[in-house]
PDB file of N, CA, C and O in Angstrom:
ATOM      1  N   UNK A   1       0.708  -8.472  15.253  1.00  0.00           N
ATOM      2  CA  UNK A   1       0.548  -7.923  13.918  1.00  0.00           C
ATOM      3  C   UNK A   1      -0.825  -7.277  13.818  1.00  0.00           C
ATOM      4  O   UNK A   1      -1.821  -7.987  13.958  1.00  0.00           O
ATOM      5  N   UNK A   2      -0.940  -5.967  13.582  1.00  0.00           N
ATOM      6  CA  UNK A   2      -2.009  -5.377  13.032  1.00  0.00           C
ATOM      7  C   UNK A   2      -2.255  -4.975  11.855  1.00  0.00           C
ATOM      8  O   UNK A   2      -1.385  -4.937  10.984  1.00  0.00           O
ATOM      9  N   UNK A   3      -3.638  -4.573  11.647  1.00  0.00           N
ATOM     10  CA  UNK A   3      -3.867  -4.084   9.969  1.00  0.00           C
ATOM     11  C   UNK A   3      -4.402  -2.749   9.892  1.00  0.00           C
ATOM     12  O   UNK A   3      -5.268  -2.156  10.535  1.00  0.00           O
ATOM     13  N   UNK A   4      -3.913  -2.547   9.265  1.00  0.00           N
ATOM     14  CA  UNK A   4      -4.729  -0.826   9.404  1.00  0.00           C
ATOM     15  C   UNK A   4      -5.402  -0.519   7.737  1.00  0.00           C
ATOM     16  O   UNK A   4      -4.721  -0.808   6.753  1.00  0.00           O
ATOM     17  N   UNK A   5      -6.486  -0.045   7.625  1.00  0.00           N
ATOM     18  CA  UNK A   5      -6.887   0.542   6.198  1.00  0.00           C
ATOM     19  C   UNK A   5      -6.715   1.615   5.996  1.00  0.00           C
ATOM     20  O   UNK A   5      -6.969   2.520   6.790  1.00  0.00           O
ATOM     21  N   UNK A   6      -6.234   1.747   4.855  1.00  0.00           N
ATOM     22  CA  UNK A   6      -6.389   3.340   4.064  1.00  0.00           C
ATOM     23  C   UNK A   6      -7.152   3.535   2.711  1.00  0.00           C
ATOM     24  O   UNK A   6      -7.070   2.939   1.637  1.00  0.00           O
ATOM     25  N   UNK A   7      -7.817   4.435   3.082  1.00  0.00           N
ATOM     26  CA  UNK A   7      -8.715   4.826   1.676  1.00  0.00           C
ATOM     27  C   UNK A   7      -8.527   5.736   0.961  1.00  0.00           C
ATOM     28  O   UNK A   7      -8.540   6.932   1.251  1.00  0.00           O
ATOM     29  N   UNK A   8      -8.292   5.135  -0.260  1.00  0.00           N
ATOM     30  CA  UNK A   8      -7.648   6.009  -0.907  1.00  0.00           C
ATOM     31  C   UNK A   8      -8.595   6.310  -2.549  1.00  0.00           C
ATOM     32  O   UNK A   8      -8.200   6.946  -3.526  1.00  0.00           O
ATOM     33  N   UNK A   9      -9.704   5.704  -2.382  1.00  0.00           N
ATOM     34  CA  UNK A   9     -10.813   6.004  -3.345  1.00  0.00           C
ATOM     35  C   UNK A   9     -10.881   7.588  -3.992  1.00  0.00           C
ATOM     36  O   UNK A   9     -10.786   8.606  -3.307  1.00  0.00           O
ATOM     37  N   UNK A  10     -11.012   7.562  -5.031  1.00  0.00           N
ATOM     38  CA  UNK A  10     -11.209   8.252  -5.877  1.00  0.00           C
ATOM     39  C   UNK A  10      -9.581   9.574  -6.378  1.00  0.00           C
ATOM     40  O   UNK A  10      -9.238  10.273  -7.332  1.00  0.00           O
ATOM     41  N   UNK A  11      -9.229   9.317  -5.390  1.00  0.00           N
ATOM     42  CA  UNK A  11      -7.841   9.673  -5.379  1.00  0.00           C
ATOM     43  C   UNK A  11      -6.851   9.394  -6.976  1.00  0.00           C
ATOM     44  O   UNK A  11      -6.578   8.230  -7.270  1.00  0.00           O
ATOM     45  N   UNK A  12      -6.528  10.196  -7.618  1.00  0.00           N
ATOM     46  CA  UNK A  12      -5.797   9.771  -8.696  1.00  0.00           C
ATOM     47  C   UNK A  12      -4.491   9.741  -9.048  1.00  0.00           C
ATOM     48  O   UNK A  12      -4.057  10.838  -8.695  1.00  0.00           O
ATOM     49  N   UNK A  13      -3.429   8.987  -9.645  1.00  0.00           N
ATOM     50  CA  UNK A  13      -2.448   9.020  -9.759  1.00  0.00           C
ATOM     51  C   UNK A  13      -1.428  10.430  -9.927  1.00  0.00           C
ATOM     52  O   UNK A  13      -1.675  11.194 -10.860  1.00  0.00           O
ATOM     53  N   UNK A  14      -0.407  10.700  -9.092  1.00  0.00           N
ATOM     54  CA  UNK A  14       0.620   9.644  -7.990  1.00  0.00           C
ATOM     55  C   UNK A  14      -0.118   9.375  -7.036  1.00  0.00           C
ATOM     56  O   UNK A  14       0.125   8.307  -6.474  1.00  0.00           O
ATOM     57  N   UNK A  15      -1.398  10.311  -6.443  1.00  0.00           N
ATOM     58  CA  UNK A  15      -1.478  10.191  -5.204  1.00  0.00           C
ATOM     59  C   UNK A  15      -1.656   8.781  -4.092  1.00  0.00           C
ATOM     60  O   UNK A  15      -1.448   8.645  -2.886  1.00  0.00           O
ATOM     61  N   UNK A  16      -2.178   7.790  -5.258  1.00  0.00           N
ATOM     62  CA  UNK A  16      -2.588   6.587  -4.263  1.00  0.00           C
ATOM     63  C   UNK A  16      -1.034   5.918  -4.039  1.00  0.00           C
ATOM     64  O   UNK A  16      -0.963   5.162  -3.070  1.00  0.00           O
ATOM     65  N   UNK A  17      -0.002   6.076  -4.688  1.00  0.00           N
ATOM     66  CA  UNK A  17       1.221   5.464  -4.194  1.00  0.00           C
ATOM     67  C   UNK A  17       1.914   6.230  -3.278  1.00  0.00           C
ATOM     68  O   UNK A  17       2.446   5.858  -2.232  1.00  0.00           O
ATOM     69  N   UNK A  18       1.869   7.162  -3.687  1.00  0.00           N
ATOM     70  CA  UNK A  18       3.011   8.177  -2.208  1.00  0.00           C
ATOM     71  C   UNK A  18       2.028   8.207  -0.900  1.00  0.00           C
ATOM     72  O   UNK A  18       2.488   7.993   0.222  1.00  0.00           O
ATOM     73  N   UNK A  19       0.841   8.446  -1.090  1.00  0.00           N
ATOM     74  CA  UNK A  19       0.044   8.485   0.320  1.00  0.00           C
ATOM     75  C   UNK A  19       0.160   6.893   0.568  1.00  0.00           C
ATOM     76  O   UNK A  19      -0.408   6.857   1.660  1.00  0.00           O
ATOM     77  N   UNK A  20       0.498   5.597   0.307  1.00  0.00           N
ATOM     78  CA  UNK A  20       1.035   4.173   0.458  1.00  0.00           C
ATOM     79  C   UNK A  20       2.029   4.293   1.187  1.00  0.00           C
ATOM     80  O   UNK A  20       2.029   4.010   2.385  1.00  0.00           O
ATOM     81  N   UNK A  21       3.179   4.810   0.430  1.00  0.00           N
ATOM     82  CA  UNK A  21       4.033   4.853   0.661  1.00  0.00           C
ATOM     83  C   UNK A  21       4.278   5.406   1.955  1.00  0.00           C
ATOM     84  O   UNK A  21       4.693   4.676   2.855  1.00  0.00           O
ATOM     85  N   UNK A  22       4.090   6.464   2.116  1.00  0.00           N
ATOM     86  CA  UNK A  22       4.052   7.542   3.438  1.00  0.00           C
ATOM     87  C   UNK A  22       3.462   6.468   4.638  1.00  0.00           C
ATOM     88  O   UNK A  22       4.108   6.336   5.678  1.00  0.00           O
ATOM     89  N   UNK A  23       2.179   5.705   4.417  1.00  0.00           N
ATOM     90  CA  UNK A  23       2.046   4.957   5.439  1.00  0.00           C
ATOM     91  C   UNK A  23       2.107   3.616   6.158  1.00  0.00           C
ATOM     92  O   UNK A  23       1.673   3.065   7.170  1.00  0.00           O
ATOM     93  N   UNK A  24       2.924   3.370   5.029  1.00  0.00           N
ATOM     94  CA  UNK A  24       4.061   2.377   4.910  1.00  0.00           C
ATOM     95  C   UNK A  24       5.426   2.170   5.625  1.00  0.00           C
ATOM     96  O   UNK A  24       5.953   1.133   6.029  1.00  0.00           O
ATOM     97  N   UNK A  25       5.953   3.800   5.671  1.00  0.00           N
ATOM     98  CA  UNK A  25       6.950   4.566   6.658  1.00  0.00           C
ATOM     99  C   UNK A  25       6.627   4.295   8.268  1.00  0.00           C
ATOM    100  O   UNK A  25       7.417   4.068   9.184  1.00  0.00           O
ATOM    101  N   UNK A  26       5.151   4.405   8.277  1.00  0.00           N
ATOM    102  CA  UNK A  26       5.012   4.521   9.659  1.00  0.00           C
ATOM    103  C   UNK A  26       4.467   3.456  10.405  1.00  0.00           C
ATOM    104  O   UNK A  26       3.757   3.734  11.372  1.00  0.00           O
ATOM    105  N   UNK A  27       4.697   2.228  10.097  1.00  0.00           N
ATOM    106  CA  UNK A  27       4.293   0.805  10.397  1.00  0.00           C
ATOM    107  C   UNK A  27       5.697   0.456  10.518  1.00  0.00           C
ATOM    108  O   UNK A  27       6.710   0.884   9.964  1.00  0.00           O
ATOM    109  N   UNK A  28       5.437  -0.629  11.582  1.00  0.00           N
ATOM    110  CA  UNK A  28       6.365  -1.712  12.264  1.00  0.00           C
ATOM    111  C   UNK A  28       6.477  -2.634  11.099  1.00  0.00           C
ATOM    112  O   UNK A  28       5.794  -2.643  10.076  1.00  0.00           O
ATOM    113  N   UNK A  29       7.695  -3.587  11.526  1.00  0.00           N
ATOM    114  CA  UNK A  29       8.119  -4.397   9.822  1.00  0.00           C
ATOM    115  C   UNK A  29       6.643  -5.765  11.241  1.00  0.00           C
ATOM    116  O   UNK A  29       6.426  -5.803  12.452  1.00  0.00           O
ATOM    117  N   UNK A  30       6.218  -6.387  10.247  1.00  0.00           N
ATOM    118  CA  UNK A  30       4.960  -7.411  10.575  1.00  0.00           C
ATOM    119  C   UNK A  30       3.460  -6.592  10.373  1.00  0.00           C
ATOM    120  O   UNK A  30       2.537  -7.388  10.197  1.00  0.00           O
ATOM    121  N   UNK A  31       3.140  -5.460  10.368  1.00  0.00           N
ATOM    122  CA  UNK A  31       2.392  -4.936  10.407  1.00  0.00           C
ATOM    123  C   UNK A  31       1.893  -4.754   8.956  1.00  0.00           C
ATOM    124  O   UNK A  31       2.605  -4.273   8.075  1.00  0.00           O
ATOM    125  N   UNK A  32       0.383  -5.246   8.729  1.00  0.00           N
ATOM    126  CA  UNK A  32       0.175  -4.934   7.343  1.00  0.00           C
ATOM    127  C   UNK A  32      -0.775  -3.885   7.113  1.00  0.00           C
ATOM    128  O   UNK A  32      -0.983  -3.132   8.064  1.00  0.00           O
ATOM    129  N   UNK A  33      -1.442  -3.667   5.956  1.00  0.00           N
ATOM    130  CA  UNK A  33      -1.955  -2.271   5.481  1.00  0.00           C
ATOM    131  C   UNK A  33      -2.963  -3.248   4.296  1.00  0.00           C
ATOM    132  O   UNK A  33      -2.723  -4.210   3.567  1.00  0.00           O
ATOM    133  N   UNK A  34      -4.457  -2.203   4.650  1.00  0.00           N
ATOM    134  CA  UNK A  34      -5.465  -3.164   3.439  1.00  0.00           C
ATOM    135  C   UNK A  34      -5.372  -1.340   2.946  1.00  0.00           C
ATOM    136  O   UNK A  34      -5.515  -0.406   3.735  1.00  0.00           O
ATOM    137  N   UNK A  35      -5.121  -1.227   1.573  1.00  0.00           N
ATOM    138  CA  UNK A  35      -5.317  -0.261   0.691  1.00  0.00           C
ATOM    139  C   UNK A  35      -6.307  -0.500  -0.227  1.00  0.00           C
ATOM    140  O   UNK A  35      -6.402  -1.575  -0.820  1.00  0.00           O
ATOM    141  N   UNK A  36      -7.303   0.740  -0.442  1.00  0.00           N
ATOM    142  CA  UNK A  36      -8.370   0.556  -1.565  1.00  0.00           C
ATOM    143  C   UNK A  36      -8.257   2.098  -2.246  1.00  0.00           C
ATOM    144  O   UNK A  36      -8.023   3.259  -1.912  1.00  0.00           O
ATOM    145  N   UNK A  37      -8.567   1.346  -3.356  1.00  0.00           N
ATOM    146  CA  UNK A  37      -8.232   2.484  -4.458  1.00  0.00           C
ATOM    147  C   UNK A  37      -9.202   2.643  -5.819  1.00  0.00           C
ATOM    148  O   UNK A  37      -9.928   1.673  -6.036  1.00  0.00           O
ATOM    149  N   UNK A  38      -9.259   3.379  -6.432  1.00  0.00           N
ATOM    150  CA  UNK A  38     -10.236   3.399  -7.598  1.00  0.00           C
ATOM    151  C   UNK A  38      -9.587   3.741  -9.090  1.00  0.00           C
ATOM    152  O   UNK A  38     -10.163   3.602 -10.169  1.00  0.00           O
ATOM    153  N   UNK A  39      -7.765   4.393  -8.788  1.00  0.00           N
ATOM    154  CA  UNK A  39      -7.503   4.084  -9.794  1.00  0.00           C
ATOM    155  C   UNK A  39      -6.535   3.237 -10.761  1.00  0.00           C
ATOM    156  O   UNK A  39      -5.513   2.587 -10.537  1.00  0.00           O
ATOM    157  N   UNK A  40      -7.183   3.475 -11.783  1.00  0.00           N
ATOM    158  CA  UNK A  40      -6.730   1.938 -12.218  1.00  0.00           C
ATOM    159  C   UNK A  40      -5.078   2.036 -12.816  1.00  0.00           C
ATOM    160  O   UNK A  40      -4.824   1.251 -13.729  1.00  0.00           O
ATOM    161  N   UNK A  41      -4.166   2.781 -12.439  1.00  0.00           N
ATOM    162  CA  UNK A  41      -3.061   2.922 -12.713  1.00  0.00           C
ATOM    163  C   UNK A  41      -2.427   2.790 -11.457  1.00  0.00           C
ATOM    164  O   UNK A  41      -1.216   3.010 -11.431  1.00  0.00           O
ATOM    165  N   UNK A  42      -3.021   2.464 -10.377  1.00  0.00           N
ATOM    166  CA  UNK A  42      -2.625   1.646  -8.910  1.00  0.00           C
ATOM    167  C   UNK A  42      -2.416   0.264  -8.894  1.00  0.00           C
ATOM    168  O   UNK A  42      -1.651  -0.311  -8.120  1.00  0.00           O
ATOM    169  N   UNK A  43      -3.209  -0.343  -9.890  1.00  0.00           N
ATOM    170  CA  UNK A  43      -2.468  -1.856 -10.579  1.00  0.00           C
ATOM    171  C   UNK A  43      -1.071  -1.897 -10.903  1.00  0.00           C
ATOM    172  O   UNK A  43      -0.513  -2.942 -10.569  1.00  0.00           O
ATOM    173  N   UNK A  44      -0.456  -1.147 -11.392  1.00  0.00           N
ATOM    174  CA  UNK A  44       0.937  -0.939 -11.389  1.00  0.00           C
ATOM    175  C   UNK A  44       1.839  -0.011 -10.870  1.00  0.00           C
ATOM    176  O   UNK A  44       3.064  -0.028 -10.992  1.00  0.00           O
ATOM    177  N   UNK A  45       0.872   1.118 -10.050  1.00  0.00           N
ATOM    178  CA  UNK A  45       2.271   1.375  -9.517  1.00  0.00           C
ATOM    179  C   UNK A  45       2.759   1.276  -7.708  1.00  0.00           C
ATOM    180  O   UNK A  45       3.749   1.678  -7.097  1.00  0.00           O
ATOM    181  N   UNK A  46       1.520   0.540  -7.300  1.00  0.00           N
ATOM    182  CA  UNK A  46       1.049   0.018  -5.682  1.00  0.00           C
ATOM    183  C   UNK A  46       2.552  -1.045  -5.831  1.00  0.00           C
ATOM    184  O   UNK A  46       3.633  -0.890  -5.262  1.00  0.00           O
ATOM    185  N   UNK A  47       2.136  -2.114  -6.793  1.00  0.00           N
ATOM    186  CA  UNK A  47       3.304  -3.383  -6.702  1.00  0.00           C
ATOM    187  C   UNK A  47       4.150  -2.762  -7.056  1.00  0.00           C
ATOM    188  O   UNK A  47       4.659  -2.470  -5.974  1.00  0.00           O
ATOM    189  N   UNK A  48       4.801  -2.251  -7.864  1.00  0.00           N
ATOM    190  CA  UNK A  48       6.286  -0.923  -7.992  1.00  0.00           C
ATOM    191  C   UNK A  48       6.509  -0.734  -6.942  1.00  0.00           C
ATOM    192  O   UNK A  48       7.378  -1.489  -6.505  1.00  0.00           O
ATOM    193  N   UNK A  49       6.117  -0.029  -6.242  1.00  0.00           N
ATOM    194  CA  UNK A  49       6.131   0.783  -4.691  1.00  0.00           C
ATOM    195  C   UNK A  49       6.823  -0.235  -3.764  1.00  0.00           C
ATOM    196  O   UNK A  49       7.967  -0.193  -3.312  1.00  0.00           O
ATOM    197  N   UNK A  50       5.749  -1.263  -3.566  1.00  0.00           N
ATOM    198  CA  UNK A  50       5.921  -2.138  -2.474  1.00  0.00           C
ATOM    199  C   UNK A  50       7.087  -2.738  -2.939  1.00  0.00           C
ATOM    200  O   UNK A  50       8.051  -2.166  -2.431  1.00  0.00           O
ATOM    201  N   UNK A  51       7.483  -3.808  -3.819  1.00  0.00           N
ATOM    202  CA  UNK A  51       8.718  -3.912  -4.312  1.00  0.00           C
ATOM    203  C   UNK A  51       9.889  -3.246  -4.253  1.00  0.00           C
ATOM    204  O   UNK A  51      10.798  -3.670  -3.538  1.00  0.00           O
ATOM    205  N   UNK A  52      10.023  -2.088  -5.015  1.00  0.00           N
ATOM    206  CA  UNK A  52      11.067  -1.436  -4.273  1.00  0.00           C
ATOM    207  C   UNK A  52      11.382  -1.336  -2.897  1.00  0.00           C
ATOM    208  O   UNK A  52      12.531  -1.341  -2.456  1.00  0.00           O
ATOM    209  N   UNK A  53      10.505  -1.259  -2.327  1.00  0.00           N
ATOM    210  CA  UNK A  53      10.512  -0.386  -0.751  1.00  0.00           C
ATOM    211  C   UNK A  53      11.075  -2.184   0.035  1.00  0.00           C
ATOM    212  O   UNK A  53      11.448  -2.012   1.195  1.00  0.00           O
ATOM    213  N   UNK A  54      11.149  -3.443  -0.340  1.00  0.00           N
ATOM    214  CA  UNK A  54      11.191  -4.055   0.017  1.00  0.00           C
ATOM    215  C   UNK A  54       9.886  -4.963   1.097  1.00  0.00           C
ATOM    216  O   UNK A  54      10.213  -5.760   1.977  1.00  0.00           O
ATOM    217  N   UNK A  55       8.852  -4.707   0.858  1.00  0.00           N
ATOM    218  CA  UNK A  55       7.981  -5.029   1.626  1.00  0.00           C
ATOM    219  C   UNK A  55       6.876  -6.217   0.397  1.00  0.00           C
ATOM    220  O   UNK A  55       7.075  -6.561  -0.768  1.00  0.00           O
ATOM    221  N   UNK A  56       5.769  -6.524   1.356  1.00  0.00           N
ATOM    222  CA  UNK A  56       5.476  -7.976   0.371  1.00  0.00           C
ATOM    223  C   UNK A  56       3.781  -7.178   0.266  1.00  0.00           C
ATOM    224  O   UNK A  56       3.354  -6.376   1.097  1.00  0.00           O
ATOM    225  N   UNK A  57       2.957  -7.710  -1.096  1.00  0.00           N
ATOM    226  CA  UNK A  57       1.877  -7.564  -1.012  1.00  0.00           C
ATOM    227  C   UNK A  57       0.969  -9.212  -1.265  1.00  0.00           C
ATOM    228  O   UNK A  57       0.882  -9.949  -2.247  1.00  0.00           O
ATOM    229  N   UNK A  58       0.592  -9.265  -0.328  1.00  0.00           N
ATOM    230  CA  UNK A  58      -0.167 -10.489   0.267  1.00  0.00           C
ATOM    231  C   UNK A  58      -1.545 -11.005  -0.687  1.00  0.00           C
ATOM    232  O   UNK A  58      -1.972 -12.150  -0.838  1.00  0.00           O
ATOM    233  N   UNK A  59      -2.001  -9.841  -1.200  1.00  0.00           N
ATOM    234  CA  UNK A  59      -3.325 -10.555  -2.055  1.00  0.00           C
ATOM    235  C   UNK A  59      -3.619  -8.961  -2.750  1.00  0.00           C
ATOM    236  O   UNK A  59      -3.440  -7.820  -2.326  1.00  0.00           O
ATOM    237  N   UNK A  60      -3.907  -9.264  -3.433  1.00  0.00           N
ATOM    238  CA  UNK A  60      -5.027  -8.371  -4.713  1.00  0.00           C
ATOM    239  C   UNK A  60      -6.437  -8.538  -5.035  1.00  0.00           C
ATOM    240  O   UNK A  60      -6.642  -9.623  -5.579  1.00  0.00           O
ATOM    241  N   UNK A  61      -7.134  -8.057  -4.930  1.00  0.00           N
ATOM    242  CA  UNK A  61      -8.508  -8.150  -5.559  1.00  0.00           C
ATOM    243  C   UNK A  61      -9.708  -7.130  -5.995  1.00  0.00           C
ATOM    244  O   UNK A  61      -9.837  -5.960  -5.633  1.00  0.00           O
ATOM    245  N   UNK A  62     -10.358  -7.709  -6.666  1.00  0.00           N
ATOM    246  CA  UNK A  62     -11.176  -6.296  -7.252  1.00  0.00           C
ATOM    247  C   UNK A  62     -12.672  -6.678  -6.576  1.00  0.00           C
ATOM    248  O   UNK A  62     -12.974  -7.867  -6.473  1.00  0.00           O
ATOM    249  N   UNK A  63     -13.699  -5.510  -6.068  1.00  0.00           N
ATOM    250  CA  UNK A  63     -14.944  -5.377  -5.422  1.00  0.00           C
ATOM    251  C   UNK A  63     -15.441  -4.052  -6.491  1.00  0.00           C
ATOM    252  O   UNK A  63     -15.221  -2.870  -6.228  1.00  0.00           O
ATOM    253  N   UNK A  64     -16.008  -4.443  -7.486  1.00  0.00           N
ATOM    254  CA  UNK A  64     -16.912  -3.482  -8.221  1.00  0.00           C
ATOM    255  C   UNK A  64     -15.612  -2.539  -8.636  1.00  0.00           C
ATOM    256  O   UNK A  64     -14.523  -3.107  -8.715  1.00  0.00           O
ATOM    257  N   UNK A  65     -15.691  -1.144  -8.900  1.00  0.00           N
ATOM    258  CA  UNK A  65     -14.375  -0.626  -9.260  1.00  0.00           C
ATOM    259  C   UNK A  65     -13.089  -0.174  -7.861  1.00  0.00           C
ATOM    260  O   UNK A  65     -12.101   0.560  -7.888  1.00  0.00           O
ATOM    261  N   UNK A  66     -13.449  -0.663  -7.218  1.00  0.00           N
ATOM    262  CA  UNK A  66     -12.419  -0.836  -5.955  1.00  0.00           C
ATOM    263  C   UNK A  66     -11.255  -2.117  -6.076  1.00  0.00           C
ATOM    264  O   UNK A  66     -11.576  -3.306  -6.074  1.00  0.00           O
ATOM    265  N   UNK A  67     -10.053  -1.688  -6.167  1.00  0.00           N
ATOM    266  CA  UNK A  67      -9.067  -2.241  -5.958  1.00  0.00           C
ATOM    267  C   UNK A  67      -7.968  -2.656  -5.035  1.00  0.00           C
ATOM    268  O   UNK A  67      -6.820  -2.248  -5.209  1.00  0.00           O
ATOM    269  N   UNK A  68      -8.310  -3.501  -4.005  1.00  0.00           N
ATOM    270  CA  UNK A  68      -8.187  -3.864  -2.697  1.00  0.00           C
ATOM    271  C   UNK A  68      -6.409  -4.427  -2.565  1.00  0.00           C
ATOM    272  O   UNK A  68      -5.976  -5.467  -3.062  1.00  0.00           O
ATOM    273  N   UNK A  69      -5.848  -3.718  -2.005  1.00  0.00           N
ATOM    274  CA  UNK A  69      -4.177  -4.698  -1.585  1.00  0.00           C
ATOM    275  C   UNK A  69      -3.851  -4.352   0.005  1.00  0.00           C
ATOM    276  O   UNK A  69      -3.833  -3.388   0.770  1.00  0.00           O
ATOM    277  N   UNK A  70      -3.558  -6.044  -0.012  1.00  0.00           N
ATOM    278  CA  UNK A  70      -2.980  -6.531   1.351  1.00  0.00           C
ATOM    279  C   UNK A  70      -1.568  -6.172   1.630  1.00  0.00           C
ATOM    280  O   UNK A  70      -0.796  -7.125   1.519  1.00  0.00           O
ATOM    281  N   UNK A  71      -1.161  -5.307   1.886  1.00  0.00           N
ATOM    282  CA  UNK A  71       0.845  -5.465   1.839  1.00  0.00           C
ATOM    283  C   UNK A  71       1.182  -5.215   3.657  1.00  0.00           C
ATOM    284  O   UNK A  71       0.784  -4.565   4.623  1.00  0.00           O
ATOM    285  N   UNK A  72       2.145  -6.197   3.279  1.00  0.00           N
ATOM    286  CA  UNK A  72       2.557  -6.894   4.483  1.00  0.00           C
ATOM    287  C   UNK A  72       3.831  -5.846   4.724  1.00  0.00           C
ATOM    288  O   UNK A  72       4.440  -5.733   3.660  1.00  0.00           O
ATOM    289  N   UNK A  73       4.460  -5.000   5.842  1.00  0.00           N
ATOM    290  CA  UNK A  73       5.594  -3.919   5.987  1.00  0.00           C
ATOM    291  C   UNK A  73       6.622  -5.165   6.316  1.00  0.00           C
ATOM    292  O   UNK A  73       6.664  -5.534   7.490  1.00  0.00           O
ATOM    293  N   UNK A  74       7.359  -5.757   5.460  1.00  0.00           N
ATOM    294  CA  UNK A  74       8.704  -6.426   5.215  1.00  0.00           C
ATOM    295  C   UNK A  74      10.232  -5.637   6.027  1.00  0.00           C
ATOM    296  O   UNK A  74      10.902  -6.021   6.985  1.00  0.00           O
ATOM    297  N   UNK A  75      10.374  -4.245   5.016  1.00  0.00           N
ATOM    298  CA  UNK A  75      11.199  -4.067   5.423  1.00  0.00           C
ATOM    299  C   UNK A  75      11.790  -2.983   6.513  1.00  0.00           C
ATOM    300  O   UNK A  75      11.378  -1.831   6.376  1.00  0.00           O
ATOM    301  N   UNK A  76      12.513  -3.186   7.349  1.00  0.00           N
ATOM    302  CA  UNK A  76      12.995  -2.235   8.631  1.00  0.00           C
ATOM    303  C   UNK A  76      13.335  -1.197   8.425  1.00  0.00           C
ATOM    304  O   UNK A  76      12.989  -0.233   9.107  1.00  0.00           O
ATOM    305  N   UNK A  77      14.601  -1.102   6.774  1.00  0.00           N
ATOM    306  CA  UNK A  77      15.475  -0.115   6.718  1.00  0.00           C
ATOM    307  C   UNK A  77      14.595   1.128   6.533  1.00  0.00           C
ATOM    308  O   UNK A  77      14.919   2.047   7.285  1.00  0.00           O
ATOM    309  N   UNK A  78      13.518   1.396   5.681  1.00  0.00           N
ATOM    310  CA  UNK A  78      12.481   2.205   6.204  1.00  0.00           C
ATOM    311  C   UNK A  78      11.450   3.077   6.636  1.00  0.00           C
ATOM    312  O   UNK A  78      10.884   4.143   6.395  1.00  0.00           O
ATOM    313  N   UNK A  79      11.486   2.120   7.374  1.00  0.00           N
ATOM    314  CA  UNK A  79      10.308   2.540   8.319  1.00  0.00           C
ATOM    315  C   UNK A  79      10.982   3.443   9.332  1.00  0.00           C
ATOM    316  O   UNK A  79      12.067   3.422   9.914  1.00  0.00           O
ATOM    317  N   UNK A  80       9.955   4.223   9.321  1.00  0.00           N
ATOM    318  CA  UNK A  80      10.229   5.403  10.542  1.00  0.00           C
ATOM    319  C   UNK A  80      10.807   6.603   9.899  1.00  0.00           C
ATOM    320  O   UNK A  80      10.737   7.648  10.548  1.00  0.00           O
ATOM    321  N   UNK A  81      11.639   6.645   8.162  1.00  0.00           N
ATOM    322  CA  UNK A  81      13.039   7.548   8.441  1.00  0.00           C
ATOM    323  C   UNK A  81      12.429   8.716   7.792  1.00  0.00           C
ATOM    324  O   UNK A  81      13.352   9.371   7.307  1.00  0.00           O
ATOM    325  N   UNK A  82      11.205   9.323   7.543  1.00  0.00           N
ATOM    326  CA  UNK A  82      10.558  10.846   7.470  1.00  0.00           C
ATOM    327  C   UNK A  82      11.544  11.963   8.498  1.00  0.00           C
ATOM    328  O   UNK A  82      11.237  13.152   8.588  1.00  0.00           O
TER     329      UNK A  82
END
């Protein structure tokens, strides 16, 4: 299992969920993803995302206005299908 980060700071809504999403596609199911973000409408639509898509997010937390998520790539169906 590896982790990979994406930064997605200053970036504003949709963009921090579809650029998630997109690299979310390209991870093995065990493989997780640390995402950081700055905006604050990524509180809801990061867990939307991951939920649907079937995959798990492992922890949440905030570092000054950075909004940090752990999501774990759950599901097979997928991944890969760009």
């Amino acid at each position: 299992m590896t982790a990979t980060k994406l930064d997605l700071t200053g970036l504003k809504c949709p963009l921090p969920a579809l650029m998630t999403r997109k690299a979310l596609r390209t991870l093995p199911v065990g493989d997780r993803i640390e995402v950081h973000c700055t905006d604050p409408m990524a509180v809801i639509d990061i867990p939307v995302l991951v939920q649907q898509a079937g995959d798990r997010i492992d922890s949440t937390e905030r570092r000054d206005e950075v909004i940090i998520f752990m999501i774990e790539k759950m599901n097979a169906a997928i991944a890969n299908d760009d």
